[in-house]
C-alpha positions as CSV (number, residue, x, y, z in Angstrom):
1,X,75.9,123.8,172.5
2,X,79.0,124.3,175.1
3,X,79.0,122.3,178.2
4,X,81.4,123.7,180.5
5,X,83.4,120.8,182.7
6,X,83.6,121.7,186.7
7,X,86.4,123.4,187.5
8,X,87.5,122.4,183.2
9,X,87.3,123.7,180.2
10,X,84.6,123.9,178.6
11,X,83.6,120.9,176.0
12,X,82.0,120.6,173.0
13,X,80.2,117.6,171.4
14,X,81.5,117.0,168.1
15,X,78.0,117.6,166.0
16,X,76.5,114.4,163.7
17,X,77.7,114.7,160.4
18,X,75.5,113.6,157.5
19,X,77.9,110.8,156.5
20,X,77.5,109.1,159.9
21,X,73.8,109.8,160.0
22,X,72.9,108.5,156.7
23,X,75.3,105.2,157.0
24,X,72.7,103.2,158.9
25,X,69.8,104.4,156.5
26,X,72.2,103.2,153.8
27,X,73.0,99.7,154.9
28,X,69.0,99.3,156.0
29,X,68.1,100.6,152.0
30,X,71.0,98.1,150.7
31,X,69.4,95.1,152.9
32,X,66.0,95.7,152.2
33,X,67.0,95.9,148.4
34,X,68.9,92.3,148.8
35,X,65.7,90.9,150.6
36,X,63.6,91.7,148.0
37,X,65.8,91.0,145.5
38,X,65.9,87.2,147.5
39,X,61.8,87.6,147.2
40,X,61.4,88.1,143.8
41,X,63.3,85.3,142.6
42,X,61.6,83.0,145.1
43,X,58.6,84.1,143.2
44,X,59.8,83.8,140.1
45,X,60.8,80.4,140.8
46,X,57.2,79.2,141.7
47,X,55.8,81.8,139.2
48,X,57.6,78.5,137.0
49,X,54.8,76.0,137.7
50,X,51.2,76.4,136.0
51,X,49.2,73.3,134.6
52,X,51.1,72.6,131.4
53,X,54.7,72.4,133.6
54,X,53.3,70.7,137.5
55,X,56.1,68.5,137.4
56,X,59.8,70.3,136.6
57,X,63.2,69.7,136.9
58,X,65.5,71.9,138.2
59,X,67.3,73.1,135.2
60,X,63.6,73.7,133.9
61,X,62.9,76.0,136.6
62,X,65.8,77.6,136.6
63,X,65.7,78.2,132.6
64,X,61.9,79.6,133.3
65,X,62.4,82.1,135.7
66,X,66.0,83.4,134.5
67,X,67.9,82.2,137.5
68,X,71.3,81.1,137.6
69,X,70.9,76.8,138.6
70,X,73.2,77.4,141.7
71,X,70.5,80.2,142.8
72,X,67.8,78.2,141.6
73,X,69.1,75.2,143.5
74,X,69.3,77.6,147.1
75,X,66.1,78.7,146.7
76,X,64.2,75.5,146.1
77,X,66.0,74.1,148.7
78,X,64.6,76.9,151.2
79,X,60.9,76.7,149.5
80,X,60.6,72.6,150.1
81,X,62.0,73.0,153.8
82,X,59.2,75.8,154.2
83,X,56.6,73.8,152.4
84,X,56.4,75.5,149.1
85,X,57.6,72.9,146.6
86,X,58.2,68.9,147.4
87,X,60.8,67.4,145.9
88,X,60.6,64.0,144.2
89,X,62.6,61.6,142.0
90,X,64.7,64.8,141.2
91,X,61.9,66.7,139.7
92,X,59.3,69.5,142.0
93,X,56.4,70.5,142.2
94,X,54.1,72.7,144.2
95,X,53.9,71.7,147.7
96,X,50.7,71.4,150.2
97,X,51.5,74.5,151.8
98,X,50.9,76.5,149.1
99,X,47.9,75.1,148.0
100,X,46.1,75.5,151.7
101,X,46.7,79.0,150.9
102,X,45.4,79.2,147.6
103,X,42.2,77.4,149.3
104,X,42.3,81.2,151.6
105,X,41.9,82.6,148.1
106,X,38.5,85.2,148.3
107,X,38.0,84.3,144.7
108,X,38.2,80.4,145.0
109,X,36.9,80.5,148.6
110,X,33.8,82.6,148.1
111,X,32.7,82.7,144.2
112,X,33.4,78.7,144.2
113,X,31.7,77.9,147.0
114,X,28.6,79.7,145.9
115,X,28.4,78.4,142.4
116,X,29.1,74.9,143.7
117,X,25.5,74.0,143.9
118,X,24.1,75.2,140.8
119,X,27.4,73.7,139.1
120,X,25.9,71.2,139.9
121,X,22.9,71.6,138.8
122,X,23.8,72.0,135.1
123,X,26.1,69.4,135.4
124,X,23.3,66.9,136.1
125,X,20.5,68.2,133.2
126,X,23.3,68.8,130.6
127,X,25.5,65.6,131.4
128,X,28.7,68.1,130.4
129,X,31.8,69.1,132.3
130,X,31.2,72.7,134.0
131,X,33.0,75.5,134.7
132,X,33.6,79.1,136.2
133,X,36.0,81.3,135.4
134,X,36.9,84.5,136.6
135,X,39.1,87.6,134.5
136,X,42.6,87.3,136.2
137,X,44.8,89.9,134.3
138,X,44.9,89.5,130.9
139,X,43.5,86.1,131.7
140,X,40.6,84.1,132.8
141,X,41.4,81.5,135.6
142,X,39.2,78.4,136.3
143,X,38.6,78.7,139.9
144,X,35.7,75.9,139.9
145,X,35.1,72.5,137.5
146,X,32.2,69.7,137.9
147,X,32.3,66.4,136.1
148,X,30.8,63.7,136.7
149,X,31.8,60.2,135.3
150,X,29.5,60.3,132.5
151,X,30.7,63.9,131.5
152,X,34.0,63.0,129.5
153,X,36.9,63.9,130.3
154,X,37.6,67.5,131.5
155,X,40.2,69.6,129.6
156,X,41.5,72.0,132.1
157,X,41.9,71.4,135.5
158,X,41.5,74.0,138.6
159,X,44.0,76.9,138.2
160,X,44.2,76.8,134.5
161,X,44.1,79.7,132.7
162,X,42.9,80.6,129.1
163,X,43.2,83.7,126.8
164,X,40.6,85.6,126.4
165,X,40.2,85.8,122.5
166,X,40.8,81.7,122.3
167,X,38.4,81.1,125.1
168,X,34.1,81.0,125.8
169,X,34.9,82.5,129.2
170,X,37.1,85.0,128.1
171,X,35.1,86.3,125.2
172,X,32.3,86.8,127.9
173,X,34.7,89.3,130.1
174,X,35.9,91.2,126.8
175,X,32.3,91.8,126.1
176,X,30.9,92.5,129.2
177,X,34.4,94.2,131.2
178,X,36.0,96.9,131.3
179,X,36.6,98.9,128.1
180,X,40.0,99.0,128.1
181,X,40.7,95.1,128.5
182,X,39.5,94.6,124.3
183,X,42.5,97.2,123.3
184,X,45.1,95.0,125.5
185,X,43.5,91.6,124.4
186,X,44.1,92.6,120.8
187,X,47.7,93.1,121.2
188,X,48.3,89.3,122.0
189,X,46.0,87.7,119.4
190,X,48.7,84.3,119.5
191,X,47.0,81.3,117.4
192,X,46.7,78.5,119.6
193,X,45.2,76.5,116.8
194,X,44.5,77.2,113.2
195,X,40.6,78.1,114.4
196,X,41.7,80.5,116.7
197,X,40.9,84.3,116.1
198,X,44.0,86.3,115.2
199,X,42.1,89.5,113.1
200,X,41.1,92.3,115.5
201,X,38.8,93.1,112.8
202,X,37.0,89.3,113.2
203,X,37.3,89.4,117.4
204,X,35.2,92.5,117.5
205,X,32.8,91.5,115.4
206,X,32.9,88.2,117.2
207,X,31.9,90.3,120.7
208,X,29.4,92.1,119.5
209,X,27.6,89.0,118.7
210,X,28.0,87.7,122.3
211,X,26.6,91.2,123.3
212,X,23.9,90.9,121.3
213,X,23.3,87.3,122.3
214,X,24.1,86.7,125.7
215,X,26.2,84.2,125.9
216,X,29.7,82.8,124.1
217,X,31.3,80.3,121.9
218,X,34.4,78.8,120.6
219,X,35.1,75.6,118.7
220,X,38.3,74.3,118.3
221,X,39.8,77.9,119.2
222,X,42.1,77.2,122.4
223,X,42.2,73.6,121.9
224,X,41.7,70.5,119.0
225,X,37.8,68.9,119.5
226,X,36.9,71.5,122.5
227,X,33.9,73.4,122.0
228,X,33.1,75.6,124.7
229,X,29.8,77.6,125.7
230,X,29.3,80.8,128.4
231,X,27.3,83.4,130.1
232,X,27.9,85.6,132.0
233,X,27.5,85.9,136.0
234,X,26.7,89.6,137.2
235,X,26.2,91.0,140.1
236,X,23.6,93.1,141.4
237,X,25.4,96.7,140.4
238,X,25.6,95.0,136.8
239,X,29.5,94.0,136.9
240,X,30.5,91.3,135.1
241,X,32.1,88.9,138.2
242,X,32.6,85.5,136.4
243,X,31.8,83.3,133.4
244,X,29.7,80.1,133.9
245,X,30.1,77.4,131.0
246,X,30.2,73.6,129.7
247,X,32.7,72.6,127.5
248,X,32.1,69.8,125.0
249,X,34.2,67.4,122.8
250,X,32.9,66.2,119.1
251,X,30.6,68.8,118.4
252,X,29.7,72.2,120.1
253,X,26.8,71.9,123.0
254,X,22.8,72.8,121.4
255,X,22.6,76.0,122.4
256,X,18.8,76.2,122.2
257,X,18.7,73.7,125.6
258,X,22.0,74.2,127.2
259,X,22.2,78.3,127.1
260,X,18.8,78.9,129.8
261,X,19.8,76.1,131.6
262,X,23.2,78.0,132.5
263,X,21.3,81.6,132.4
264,X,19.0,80.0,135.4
265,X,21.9,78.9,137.4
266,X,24.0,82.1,136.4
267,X,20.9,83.8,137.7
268,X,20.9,81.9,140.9
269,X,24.7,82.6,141.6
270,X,24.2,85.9,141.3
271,X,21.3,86.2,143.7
272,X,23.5,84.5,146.4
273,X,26.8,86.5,145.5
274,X,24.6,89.5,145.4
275,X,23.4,88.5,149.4
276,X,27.1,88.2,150.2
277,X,27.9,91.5,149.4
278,X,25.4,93.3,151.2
279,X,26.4,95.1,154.3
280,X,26.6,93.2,157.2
């Protein structure tokens, strides 16, 4: 629109063009791109650690997570001045920071702290290392373990996570989850010892027996002399929410005396998961 100048001309305001007006949504796209582009390889770079590799090298990382060392290197600078990893002797590992918020975790914070008591329960009439799992991906994840010193030694610790066709736990969530999550878990049938279950054919029959009985198995299928047990912890609406088990070395658990004792704490769980999730 013309402006006319006193006692002038009149003057016209050159209009925006669309090169000027989409410069600054360009260079706002490009950062935003180059920060998450920063983001994801953080990640990637913790994504690194799990129970098997706690303790890593630099080069380790870096090989892991498909990182350049020099970028690697920047980055794990910025994550142990933040808190994320500690460095020590050369190597890292995961820093306290990041475990206080794991411990904000719903799923450790809430399901864990509920199953603690009857945990421990079964721990002390079966005299076997406990634990509850929940389905994390294609995965179940240990977000709870009680042993006591007359228990053995535990084979997994907190965080750990199991496939599901090698695992007690993770035969439980194909048998009692979602339908879809048997079709996925039998496109990664990977031995992880000679007794594990590799034959679709075998795993299905496999969960229709735990269907039909209640409760899981394995021996020697994710690990050598580790014989594992499960039920599974529902809640009210009938859903599947986490797997409840002892694992044994030498010779599976008797199921006859161990499976009520974890159905009655399984039971108990659920009544007190079930309360949490009503309505306030």
């Amino acid at each position: 629109m013309a402006n006319a100048a006193p006692n002038g001309p009149t003057v016209r305001r050159p209009a925006a063009t669309a090169r000027s007006r989409t410069l600054p949504d360009a260079a706002g796209a490009a950062a935003a791109r180059q920060a998450a582009s920063v983001t994801s390889r953080a990640l990637a770079l913790l994504g690194t650690f799990d129970t098997e590799h706690s303790v890593q090298s630099l080069s380790a990382m870096a090989r892991r997570a498909g990182l350049p060392v020099a970028t690697a290197h920047r980055l794990a600078g910025e994550l142990v001045a933040w808190g994320g990893l500690e460095k020590l002797h050369g190597e890292y590992r995961v820093g306290q920071r990041i475990w206080r918020l794991g411990l904000l975790a719903p799923a450790q914070q809430n399901i864990a702290e509920v199953a603690a008591p009857f945990m421990q329960d079964v721990l002390f009439v079966t005299h076997n290392v406990v634990n509850l799992f929940i389905l994390d991906g294609q995965e179940v994840l240990l977000v709870e373990r009680m042993s006591g010193t007359g228990a053995g030694q535990p084979f997994r610790r907190v965080g750990a996570r199991l496939p599901l066709h090698a695992s007690a736990a993770g035969k439980i969530m194909l048998a009692y989850g979602a339908k879809d999550l048997f079709s996925s878990a039998v496109q990664r049938l990977e031995p992880h010892t000679p007794r594990t279950i590799t034959s679709p054919v075998v795993l299905a029959a496999e969960i229709e027996r735990v269907r039909a009985s209640g409760y899981a198995t394995t021996e020697e299928e994710a690990g050598p002399d580790n014989y594992g047990l499960a039920v599974p912890v529902f809640l009210p609406n009938k859903q599947v929410v986490a797997a409840l088990g002892i694992v044994t070395r030498g010779r599976p658990a008797p199921v006859g005396t161990v499976v009520p004792v974890l159905n009655i704490a399984a039971r108990g769980i659920a009544r007190r998961l079930g309360v949490e999730h009503l309505p306030q």
